[in-house]
C-alpha positions in Angstrom: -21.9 124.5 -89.2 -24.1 127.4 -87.3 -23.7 126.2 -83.5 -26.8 127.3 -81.5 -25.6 129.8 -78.6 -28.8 132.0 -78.8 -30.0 130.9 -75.2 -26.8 132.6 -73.7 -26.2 135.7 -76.0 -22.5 134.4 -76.0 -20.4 137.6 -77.5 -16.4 137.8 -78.6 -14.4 141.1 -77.6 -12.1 140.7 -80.8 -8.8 140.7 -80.6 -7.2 144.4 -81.5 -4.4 144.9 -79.1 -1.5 144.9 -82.2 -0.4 147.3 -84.6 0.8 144.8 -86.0 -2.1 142.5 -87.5 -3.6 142.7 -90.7 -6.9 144.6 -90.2 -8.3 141.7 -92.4 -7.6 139.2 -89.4 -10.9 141.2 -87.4 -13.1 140.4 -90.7 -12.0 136.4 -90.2 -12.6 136.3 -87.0 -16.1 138.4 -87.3 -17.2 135.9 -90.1 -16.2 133.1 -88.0 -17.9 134.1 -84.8 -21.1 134.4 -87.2 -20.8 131.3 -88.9 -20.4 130.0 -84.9 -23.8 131.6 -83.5 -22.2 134.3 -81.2 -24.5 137.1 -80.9 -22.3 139.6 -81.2 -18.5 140.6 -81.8 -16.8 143.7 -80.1 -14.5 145.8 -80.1 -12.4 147.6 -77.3 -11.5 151.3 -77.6 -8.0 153.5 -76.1 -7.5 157.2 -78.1 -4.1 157.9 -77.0 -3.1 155.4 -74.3 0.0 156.4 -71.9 1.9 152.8 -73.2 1.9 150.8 -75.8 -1.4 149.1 -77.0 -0.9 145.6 -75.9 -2.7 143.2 -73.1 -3.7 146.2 -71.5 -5.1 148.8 -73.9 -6.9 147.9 -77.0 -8.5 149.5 -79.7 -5.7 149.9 -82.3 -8.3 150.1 -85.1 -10.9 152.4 -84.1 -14.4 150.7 -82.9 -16.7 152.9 -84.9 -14.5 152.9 -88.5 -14.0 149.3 -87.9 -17.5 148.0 -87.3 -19.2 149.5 -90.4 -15.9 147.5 -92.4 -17.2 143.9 -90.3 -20.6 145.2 -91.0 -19.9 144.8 -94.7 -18.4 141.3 -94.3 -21.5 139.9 -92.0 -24.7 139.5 -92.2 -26.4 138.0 -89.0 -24.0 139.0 -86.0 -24.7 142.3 -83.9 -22.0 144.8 -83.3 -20.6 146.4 -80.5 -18.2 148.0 -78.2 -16.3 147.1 -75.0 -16.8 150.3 -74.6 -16.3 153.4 -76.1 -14.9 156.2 -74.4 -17.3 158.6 -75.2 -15.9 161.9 -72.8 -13.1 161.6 -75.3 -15.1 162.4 -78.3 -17.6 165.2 -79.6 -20.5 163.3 -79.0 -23.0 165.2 -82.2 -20.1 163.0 -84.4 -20.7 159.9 -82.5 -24.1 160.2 -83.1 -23.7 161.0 -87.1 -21.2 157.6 -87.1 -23.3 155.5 -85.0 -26.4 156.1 -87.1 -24.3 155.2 -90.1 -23.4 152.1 -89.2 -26.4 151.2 -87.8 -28.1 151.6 -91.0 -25.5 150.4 -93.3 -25.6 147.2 -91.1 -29.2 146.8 -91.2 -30.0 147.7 -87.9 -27.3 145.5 -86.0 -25.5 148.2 -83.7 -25.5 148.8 -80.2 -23.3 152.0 -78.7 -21.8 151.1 -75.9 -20.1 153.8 -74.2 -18.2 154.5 -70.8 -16.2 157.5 -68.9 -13.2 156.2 -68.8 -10.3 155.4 -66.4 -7.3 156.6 -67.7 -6.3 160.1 -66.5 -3.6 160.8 -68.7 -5.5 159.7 -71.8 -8.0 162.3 -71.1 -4.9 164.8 -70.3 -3.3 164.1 -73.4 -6.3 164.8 -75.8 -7.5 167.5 -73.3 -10.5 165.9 -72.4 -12.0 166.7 -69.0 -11.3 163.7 -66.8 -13.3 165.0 -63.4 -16.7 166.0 -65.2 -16.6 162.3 -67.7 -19.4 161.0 -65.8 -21.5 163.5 -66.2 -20.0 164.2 -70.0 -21.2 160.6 -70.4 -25.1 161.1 -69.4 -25.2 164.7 -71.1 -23.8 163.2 -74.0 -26.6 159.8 -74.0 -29.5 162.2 -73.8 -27.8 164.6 -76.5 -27.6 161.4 -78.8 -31.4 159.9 -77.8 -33.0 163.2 -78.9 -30.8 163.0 -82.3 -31.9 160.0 -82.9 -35.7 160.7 -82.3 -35.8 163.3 -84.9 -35.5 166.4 -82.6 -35.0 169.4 -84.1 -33.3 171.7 -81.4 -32.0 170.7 -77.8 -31.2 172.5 -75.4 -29.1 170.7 -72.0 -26.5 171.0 -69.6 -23.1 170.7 -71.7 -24.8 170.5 -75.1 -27.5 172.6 -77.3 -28.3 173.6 -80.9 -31.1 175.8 -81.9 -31.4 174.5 -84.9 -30.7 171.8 -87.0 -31.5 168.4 -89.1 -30.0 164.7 -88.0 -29.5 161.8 -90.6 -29.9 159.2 -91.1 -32.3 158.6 -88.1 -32.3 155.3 -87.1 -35.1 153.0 -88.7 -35.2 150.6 -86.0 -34.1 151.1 -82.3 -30.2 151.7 -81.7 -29.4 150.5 -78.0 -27.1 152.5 -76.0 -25.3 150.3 -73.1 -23.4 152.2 -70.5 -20.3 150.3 -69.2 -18.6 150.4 -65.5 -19.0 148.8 -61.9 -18.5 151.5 -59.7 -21.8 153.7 -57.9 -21.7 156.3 -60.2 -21.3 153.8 -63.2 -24.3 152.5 -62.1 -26.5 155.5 -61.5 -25.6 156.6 -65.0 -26.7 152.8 -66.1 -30.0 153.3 -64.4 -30.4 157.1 -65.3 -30.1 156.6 -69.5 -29.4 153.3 -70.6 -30.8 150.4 -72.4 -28.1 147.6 -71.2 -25.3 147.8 -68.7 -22.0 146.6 -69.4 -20.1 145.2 -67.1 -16.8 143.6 -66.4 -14.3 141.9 -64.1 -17.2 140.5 -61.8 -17.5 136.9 -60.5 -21.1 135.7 -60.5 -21.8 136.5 -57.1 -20.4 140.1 -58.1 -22.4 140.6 -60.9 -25.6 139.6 -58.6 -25.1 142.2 -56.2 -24.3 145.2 -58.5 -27.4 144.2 -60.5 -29.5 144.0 -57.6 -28.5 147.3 -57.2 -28.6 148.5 -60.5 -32.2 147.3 -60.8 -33.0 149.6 -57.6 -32.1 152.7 -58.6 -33.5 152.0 -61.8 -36.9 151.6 -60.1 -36.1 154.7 -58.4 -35.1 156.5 -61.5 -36.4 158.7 -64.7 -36.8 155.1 -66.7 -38.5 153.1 -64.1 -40.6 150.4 -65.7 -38.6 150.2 -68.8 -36.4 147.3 -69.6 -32.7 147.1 -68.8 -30.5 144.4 -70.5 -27.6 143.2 -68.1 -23.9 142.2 -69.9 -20.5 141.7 -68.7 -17.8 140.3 -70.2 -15.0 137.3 -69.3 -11.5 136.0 -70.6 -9.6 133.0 -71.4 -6.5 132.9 -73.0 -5.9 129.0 -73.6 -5.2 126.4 -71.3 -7.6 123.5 -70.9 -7.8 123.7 -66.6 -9.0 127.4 -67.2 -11.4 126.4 -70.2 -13.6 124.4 -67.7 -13.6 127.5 -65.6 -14.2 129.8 -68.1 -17.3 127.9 -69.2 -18.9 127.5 -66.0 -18.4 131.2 -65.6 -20.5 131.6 -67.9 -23.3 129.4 -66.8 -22.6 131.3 -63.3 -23.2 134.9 -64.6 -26.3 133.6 -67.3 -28.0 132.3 -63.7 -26.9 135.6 -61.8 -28.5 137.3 -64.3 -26.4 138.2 -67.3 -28.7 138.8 -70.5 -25.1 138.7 -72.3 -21.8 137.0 -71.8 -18.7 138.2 -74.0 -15.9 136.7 -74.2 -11.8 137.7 -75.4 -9.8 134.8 -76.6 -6.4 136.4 -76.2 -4.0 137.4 -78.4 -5.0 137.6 -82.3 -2.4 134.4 -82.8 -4.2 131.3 -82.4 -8.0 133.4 -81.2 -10.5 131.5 -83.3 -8.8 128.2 -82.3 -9.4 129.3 -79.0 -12.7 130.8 -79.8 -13.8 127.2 -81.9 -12.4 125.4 -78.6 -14.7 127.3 -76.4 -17.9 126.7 -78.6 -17.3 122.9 -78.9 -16.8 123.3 -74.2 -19.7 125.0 -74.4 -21.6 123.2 -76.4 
């Protein structure tokens, strides 16, 4: 039975921290989050992480590939990232991919991308880890004018004289920035349509959005909208699902357009994740 979670925007991070598990367990637990009424399911993202995917890195099954194979098995639920590293990646290829599966899933993507925090990652793929933030807002305003139709750009790290995008996206593609920090924020306010955040309490996520929503004022896209996310965990345990469920409430009235949240590990998630509906609810 469809469980009505629309007033919240609740989200899942699936679960794709083991080599291990089928690729088919992500389509169960996509289909199953849809048949819930989460708004969205998402996926983290590591390249080439310095230790072994696991509780701390995810991504085994890259986000991009791996949505446009959940697009195919849904047909309601939006589509996302927790994030993207984007300063790892050629950014004109991004934009081809996340075009695709924006239009192959009927309009249901958003690209959320961040810079990053793992120097050796960049080091091992020889990606520049000092200049990612500013890779990251090159890179946003790079994809935007792809996306409108442009036919030449010419910007700071990236330029073509000439050249044709498709598919263009027939409805709006979001791009969310991710991160807490200043600079996270400033890129947030600079070029994006939703910020991502994560690892804030309530009272957290107030203050960084208060300031958020000041620079935006102050900013190249002052007056237009900017969606606020962030995302939680609970791994089991019924003393922590009481918590977890009134974190949500907290962050919804701090301001949080978006809650996601990650059940754990891919054994026993969408008992968890059916657990946490029926709290909620």
């Amino acid at each position: 039975m469809l469980t009505d979670l629309t007033e919240t925007d609740l989200r899942v991070v699936l679960p794709d921290e083991s080599p291990a598990m089928e690729p088919g367990r992500l389509t169960d637990l996509a289909t199953q989050a849809e048949r819930l009424g989460y708004g969205a399911v998402l996926l983290p993202d590591h390249l080439l992480p310095p230790a072994p995917y696991g509780a701390e890195f995810g991504g085994v099954y890259e986000p991009l590939t791996t949505l446009a194979f959940l697009a195919a098995a849904t047909e309601r639920i939006q589509l996302g990232m927790s994030v993207l590293v984007l300063p790892l990646r050629d950014p004109f290829l991004v934009a081809k991919q996340a075009a695709t599966v924006h239009r192959l899933s009927g309009g249901r993507l958003t690209l959320a991308v961040g810079a990053g925090w793992v120097r050796s990652e960049f080091d091992a793929v020889g990606a520049d880890y000092a200049g990612r933030g500013g890779y990251v807002e090159d890179a946003v305003r790079l994809m935007r004018a792809l996306f409108s139709g442009a036919t030449s750009y010419d910007g700071p790290r990236f330029g073509f004289e000439r050249g044709v995008f498709e598919p263009r996206p027939l409805t709006p593609l979001p791009i969310a920035v991710g991160g807490t920090t200043d600079a996270a924020l400033r890129r947030a306010a600079a070029v994006a349509d939703e910020w991502h955040a994560f690892a804030l309490d309530a009272g957290g996520f107030a203050s960084r959005l208060a300031t958020l929503r000041e620079l935006r004022a102050a900013g190249p896209l002052a007056g237009q909208p900017l969606r606020a996310s962030t995302r939680i965990e609970w791994a089991g345990g019924r003393n922590e699902l009481a918590a977890a469920v009134e974190s949500v409430h907290r962050l919804a009235a701090a301001g949080a357009d978006s809650v996601a949240v990650w059940f754990g590990d891919h054994d026993g998630f969408g008992e968890r994740m059916e657990e946490f509906t029926a709290a909620f609810g």
